[in-house]
C-alpha positions in Angstrom: -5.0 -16.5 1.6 -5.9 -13.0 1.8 -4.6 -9.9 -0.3 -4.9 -6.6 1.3 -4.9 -4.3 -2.0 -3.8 -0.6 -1.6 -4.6 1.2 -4.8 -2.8 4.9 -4.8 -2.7 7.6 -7.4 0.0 9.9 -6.7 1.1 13.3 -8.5 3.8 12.4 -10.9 6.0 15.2 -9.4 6.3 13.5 -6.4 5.9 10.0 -8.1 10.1 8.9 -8.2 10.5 10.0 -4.3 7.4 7.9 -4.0 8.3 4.8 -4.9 11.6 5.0 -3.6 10.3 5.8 -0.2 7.5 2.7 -0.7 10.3 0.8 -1.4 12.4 1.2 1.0 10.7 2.7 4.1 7.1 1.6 4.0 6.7 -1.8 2.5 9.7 -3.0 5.0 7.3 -1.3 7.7 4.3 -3.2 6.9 6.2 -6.3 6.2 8.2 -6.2 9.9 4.8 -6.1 11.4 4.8 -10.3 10.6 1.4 -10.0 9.2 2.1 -10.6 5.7 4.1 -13.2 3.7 4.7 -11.5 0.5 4.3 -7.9 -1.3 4.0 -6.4 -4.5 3.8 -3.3 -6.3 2.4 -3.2 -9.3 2.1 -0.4 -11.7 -1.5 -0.3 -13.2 -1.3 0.2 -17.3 -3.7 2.7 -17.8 -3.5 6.6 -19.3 -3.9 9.1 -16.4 -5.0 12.7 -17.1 -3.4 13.1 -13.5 -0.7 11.3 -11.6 0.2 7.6 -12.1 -1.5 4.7 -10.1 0.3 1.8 -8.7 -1.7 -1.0 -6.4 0.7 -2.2 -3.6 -0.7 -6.0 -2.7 0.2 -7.7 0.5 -0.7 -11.5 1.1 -1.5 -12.7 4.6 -2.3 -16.0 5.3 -5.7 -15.3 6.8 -8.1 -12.5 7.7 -7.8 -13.0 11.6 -4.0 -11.4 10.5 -5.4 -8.7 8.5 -7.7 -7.9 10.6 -5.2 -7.4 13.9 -2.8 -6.2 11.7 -5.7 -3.3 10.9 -6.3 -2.5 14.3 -2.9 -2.6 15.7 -0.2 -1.5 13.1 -2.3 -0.2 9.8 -3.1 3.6 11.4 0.0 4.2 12.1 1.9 3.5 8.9 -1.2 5.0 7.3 -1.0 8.2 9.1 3.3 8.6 8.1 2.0 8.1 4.5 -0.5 10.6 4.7 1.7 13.1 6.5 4.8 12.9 4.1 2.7 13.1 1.1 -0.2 15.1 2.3 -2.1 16.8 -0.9 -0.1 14.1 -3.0 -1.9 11.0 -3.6 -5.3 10.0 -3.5 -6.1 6.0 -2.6 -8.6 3.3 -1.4 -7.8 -0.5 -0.3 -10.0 -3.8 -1.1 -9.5 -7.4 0.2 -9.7 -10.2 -2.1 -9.6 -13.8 -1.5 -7.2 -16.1 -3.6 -9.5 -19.3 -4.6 
């Protein structure tokens, strides 16, 4: 099992409509894509001079998925982020393998 990490700090005066719209809009994006079998967002614990960071964690079953997920769906969805919170939010994604 694979978990595609997506660590992203964004502005806390955007942070509420955020969530909401990570909640409701883009993890159910990502999700109907059928790439991934579960999700989390996860607020990391730490004090921020700027913004609050939250790592959003999808699980795939293998990285054949991720990787076709990457190429077919990932710019996309990335790109809708981007645009809505343009100057927002800064963020960077690692793999990890569950052993």
């Amino acid at each position: 099992m694979i978990i595609y990490n997506v660590t992203v700090n964004i502005e806390n005066d955007v942070r509420e409509e955020w969530l909401n719209w990570m909640k409701e809009i883009h993890v159910p994006d990502v999700m109907r894509t059928g790439y991934f079998v579960e999700n989390k967002i996860c607020k990391v614990l730490v004090d921020e001079e700027q913004g609050t960071t939250y790592s959003i964690q999808y699980t795939c079953v293998n990285m054949k998925d991720l990787e076709e997920y990457q190429r077919e769906h990932a710019p996309r969805l990335q790109k809708e982020h981007a645009e809505k919170f343009a100057n927002k939010f800064v963020s960077f994604r690692t793999l990890l393998e569950i052993v």
